[in-house]
C-alpha positions in Angstrom: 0.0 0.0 0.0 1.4 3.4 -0.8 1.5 6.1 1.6 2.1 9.7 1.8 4.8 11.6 3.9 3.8 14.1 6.8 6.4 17.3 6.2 4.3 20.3 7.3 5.3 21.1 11.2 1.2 21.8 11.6 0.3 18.6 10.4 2.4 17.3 12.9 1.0 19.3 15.8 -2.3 18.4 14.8 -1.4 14.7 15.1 1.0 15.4 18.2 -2.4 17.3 20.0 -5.5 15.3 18.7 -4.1 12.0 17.8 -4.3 8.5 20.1 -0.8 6.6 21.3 0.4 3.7 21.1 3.7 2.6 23.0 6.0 -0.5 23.1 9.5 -1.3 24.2 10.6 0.4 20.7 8.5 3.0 19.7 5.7 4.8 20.4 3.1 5.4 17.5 0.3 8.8 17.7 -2.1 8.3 14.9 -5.5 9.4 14.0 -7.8 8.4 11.6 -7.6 9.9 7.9 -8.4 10.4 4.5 -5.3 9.1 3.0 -2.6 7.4 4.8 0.3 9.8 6.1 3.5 8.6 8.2 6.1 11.0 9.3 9.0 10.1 11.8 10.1 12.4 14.9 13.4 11.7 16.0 15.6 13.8 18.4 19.4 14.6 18.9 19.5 12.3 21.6 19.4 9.6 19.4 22.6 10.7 18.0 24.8 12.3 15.2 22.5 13.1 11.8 24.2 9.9 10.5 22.8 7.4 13.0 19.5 9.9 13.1 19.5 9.2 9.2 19.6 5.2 9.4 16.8 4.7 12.1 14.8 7.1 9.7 15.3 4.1 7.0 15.2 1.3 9.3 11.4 3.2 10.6 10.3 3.3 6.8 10.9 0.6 5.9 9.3 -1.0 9.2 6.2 0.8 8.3 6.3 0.2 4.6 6.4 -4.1 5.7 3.5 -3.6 7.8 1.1 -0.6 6.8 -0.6 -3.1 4.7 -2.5 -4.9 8.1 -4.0 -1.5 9.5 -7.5 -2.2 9.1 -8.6 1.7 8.4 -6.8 4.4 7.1 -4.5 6.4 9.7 -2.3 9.8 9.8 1.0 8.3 11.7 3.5 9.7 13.6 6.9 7.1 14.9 9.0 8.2 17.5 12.1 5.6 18.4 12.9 5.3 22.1 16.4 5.5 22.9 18.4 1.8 22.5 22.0 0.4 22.0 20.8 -1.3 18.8 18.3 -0.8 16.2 16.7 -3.4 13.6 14.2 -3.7 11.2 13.3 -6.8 12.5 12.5 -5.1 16.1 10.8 -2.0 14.5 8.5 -4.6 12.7 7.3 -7.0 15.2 6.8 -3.8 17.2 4.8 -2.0 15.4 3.0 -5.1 14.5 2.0 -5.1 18.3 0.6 -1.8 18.4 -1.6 -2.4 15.6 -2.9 -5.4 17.1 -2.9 -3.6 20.5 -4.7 -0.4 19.3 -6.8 -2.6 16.7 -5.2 -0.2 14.0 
């Protein structure tokens, strides 16, 4: 399923202040229902140098890209990675697989 990136700082406050959360070990998701399917990714400094800020972008995306196709509706989504040693695609997947089960996305 193709989705659409969230870029505009007020669609992201509008998700940040109206939207629902979802948390796990990994991540924590705030999404709210939508016309079309929107995913952005907030990520702080904390997380590191733009290099290792840049690969957990691509590890998130492509996380989201293996598993946006079992959301049952249509949602605007925001990912935010906790703080680890290690990141994975693997862990980002099952994850975020988890929330939507959780939050019957």
């Amino acid at each position: 399923m193709q989705y659409f990136r969230l870029k505009k700082q007020a669609d992201f406050q509008r998700l940040f202040n109206k939207g629902k959360r979802g948390f796990s070990p990994s991540l924590t998701v705030v999404y709210r229902p939508s016309e079309k399917p929107f995913m952005g990714i907030s990520i702080g400094k904390k997380h590191g140098k733009s290099v290792q800020r840049n690969r957990i972008k691509r590890l998130l995306r492509e996380a989201y890209r293996a598993t946006v196709g079992e959301m049952k509706g249509v949602y605007s989504v925001v990912l935010i990675p906790k703080v680890s040693e290690e990141y994975s695609v693997k862990t980002f997947t099952r994850h975020l697989q988890c929330i939507i089960r959780k939050e019957k996305l």
